[in-house]
C-alpha positions in Angstrom: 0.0 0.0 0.0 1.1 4.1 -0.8 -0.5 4.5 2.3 2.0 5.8 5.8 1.2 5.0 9.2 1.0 7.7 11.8 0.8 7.2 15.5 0.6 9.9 17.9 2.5 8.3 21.5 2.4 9.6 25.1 3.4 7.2 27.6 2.8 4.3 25.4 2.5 0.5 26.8 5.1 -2.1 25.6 2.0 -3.2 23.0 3.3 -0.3 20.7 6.2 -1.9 19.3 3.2 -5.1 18.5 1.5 -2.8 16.8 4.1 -0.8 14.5 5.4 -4.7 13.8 1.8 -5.8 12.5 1.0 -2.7 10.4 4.6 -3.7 8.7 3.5 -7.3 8.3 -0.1 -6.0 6.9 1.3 -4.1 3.8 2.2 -0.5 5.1 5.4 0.6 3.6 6.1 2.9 6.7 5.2 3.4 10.3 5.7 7.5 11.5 5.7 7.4 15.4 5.5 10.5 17.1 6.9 10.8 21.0 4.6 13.5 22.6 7.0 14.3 25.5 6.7 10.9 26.9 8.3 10.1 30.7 11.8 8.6 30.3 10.5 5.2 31.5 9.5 5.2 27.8 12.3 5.7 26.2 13.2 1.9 25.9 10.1 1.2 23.8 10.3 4.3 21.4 13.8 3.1 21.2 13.2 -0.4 20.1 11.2 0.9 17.3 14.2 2.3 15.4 15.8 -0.9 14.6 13.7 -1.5 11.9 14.4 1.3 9.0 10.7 1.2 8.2 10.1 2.8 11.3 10.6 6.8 11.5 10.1 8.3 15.0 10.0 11.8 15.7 10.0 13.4 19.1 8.7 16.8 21.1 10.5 17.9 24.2 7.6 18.0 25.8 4.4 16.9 25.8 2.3 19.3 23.4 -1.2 17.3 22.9 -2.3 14.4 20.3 -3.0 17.1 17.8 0.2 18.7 17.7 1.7 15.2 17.7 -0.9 14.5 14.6 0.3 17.9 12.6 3.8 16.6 13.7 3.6 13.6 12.4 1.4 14.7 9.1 4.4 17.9 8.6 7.1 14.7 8.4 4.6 12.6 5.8 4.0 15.2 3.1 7.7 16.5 2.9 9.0 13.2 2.9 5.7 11.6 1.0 7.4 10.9 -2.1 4.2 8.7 -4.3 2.2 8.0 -1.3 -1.1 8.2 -1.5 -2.0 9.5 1.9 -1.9 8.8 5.7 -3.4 6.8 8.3 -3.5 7.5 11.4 -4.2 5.3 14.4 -3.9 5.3 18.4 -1.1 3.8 20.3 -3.0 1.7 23.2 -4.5 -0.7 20.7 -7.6 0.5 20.6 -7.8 0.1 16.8 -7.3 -3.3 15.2 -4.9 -3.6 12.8 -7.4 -5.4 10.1 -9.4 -2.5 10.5 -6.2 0.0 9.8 -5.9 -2.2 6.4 -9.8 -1.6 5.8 -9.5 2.2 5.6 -6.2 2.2 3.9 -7.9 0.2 1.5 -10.5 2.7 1.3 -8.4 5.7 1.1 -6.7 4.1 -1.7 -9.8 3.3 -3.7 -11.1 7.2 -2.7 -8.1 9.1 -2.5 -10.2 12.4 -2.6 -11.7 12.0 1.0 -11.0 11.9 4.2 -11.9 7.8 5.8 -13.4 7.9 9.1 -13.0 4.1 11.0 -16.6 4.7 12.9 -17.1 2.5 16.1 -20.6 1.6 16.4 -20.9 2.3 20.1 -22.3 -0.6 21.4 -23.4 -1.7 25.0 -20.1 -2.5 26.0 -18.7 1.1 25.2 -17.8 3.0 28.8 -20.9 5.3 29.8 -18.4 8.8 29.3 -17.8 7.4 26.3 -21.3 7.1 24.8 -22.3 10.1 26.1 -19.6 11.9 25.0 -20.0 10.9 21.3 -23.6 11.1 21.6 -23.5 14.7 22.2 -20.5 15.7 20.0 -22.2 13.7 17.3 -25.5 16.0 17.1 -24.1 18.8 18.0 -22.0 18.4 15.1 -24.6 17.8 13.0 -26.5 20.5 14.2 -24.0 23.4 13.2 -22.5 21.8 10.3 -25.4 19.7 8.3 -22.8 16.3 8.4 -24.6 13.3 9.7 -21.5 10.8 11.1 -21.5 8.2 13.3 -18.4 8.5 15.1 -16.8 12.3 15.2 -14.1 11.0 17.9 -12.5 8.2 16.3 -8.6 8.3 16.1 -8.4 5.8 13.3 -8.8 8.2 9.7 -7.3 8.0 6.4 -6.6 11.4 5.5 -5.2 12.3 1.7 -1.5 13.5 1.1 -3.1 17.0 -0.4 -5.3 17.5 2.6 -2.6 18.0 4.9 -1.3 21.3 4.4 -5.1 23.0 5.4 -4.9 20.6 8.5 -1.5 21.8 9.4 -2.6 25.7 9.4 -5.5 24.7 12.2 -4.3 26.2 15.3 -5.9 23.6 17.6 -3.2 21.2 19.5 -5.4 18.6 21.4 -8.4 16.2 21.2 -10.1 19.0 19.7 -8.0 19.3 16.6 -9.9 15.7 15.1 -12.8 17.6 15.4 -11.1 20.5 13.6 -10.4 18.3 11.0 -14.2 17.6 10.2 -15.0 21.1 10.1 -12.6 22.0 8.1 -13.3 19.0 5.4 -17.0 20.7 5.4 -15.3 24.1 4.3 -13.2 22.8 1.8 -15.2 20.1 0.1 -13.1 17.1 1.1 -15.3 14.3 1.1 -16.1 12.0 4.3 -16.4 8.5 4.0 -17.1 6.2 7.4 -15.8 2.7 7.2 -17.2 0.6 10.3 -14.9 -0.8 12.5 -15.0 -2.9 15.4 -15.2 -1.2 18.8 -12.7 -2.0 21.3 -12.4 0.0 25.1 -9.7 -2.0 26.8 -9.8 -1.6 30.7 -13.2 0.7 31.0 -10.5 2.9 28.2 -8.0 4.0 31.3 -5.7 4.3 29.3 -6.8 6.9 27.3 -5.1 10.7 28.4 -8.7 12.3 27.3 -10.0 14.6 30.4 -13.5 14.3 29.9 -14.4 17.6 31.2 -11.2 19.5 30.0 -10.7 18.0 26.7 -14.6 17.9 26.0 -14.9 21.5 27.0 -12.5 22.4 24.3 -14.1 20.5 21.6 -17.5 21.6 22.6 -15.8 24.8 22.2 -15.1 24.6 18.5 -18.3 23.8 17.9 -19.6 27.1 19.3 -17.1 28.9 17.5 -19.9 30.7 15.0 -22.2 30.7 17.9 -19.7 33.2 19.9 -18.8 35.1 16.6 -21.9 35.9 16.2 -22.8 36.7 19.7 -19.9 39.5 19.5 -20.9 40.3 15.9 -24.6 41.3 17.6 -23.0 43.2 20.6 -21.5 45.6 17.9 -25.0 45.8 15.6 -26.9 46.6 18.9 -24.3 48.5 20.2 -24.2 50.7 17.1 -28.1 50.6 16.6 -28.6 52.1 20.5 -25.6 54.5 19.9 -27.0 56.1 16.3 -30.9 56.4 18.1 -30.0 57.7 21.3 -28.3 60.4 19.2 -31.2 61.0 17.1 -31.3 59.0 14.0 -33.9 56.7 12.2 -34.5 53.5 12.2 -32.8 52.8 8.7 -29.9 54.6 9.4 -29.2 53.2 12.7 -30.2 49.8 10.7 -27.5 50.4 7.9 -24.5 51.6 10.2 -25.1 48.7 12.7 -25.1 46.1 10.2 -22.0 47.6 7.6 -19.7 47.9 10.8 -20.9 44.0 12.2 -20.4 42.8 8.5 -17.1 43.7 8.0 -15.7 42.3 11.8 -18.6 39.0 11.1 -17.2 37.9 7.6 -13.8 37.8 7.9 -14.5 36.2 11.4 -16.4 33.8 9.9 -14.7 33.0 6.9 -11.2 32.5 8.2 -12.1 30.9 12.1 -15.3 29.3 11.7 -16.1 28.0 8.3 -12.1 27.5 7.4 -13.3 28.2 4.1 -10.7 28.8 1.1 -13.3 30.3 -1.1 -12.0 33.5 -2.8 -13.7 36.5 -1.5 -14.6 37.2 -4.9 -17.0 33.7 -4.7 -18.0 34.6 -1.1 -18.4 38.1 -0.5 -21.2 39.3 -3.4 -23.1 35.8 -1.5 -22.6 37.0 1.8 -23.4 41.0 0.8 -26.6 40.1 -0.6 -27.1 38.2 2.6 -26.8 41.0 4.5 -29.1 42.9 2.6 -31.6 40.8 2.3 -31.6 39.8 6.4 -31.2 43.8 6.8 -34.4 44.6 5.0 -36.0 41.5 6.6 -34.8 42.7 10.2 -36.2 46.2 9.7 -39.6 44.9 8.6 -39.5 42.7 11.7 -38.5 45.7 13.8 -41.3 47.8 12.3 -44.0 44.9 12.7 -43.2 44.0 15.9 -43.1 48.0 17.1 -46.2 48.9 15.5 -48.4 45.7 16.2 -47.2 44.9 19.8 -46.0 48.5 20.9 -43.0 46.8 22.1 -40.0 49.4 21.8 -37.3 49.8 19.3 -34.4 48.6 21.0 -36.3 45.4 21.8 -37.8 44.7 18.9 -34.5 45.0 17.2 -33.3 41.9 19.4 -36.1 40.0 19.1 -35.8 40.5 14.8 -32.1 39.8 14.7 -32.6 36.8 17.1 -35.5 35.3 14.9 -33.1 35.4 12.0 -30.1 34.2 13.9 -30.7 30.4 12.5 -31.8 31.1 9.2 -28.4 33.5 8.8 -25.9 30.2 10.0 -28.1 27.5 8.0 -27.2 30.1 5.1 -23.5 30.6 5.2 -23.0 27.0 6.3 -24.8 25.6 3.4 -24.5 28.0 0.9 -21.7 31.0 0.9 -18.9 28.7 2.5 -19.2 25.4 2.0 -17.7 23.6 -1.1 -19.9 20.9 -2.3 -21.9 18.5 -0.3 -19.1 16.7 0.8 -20.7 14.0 3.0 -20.7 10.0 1.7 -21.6 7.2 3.5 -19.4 4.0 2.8 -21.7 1.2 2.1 -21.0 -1.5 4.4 -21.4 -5.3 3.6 
């Protein structure tokens, strides 16, 4: 297989050097290995893994997170990629099987557009915190980006040589960088396919490093990421709005400089640290313009309705507008001004 290994380590169990050998035996030209800062009473296994020339292991000083080992480890791969097709990457307490490593390989190979998700079917053996967590993550995904998946947590991907340079510009350095990943195939129009795979939790999954308030926290975080921008982009329309009537102005002039000044600090927000979208702004801004127009006019008749037919005053009536076209705004610019195509395909499985 064109196809490299990658397997971000922190502390790993003496199993790692079992499961670099196996992915050798199974077809994988090469096995990338990335030390995350590991203690010293690691050092022996890492080491061990160099006697075999197959085997490239890279190392931090310290340890930096899985994602940081990931963009490591992907940095390494496309520099040093020569024909291969692509990466995939996998966890280091044998959490994934290697037959299943082979299965999206395979499929990465046969689709070398797309990024391959190994989904875990979350069965009734999976830990509680575990479910839950990918429950939750898993609609909420779907929720703010339109992508129905089964598994948004899963370690085990086959991600394309020419994907990696976006992935190595996401600033994200933990857990939350996988889930940065997704979002950013949804901006770009990369392709997901999910392979299933079988689901293993050795131990309850103790031996996973994932803080499942900390780590979820963050990648709960990303999700809200359009959420918060446009929570401050609306503190500066208001803001505006209240500042230009107090003074004196009408209701479309307040209108128009509240919404130009929130446009301008709301699209590039959007573009470049929610949507990750690489759109030209020739493409995207005429879309997101008439947008704004068109939400503008609607807002004002909202503001005007609600004034007139409840007596409700301006200033609330302006929230209560821009808050009813809160949703249909995001379902807009997520589906529409910057997203690529519908990138979402789901791997038949036999």
């Amino acid at each position: 297989m064109k196809i490299t290994a990658l397997i971000p380590a922190y502390n790993p169990e003496p199993e790692l050097k079992t499961i670099v050998s196996d992915l050798l035996k199974c077809g994988f030209e090469r096995v990338v290995v990335v030390n995350d800062g590991s203690a010293v009473k690691s050092r022996e296994i890492f080491h061990d893994l160099t006697h075999d020339n197959r085997v490239i292991l890279l190392e931090h000083a310290v340890n930096l997170g899985k994602g940081a080992a990931l963009k490591t480890g992907l940095n390494y791969i496309y520099c040093n990629a020569g024909d291969h097709t692509g990466v995939v990457t996998l966890d280091a307490d044998g959490q994934h099987l290697i037959e299943d490593a082979v299965k999206v390989a395979n499929t990465l190979s046969i689709h070398p557009d797309c990024l391959v998700l190994g989904a875990r079917g979350f069965n009734k053996n999976v830990p509680m915190r575990s479910k839950i967590g990918n429950a939750l993550t898993k609609y909420l995904f779907r929720l703010l980006t339109g992508i129905r998946l089964t598994d948004t947590q899963t370690g085990l991907r086959g991600i394309k040589k020419g994907y990696i340079p976006t992935l190595l510009k996401i600033n994200s350095n933990g857990y939350e960088f996988e889930l940065d990943m997704l979002l950013a195939c949804k901006y770009t129009g990369i392709k997901i396919i999910e392979e299933t795979i079988t689901t293993v939790y050795k131990d309850g999954n103790k031996s996973s490093y994932f803080n499942p308030i900390i780590d979820s926290m963050k990648i709960y975080f990303v999700l809200f990421r359009f959420s918060i921008t446009s929570i401050i982009s609306a503190v500066i329309d208001n803001f505006i709005f209240i500042l230009f009537f107090g003074i004196g102005f009408n209701i479309i002039s307040c209108q128009a400089a509240s919404r130009v000044l929130a446009t301008i600090f709301n699209y590039f927000a959007v573009k470049r640290v929610v949507f990750y979208s690489n759109k030209s702004d020739s493409n995207t801004l005429p879309k997101y313009i008439l947008l704004v127009l068109v939400s503008g006019i609607v807002s004002y008749l909202l503001i005007v309705f609600i004034n007139s037919k409840f007596s409700i005053p301006i200033i609330a009536a302006k929230l209560i507008s821009e808050s009813a076209i809160f949703i249909a705004n995001f379902a807009i610019q997520r589906d529409f001004i910057f997203s690529g195509r519908d990138n979402t395909k789901k791997q038949a499985t036999t």
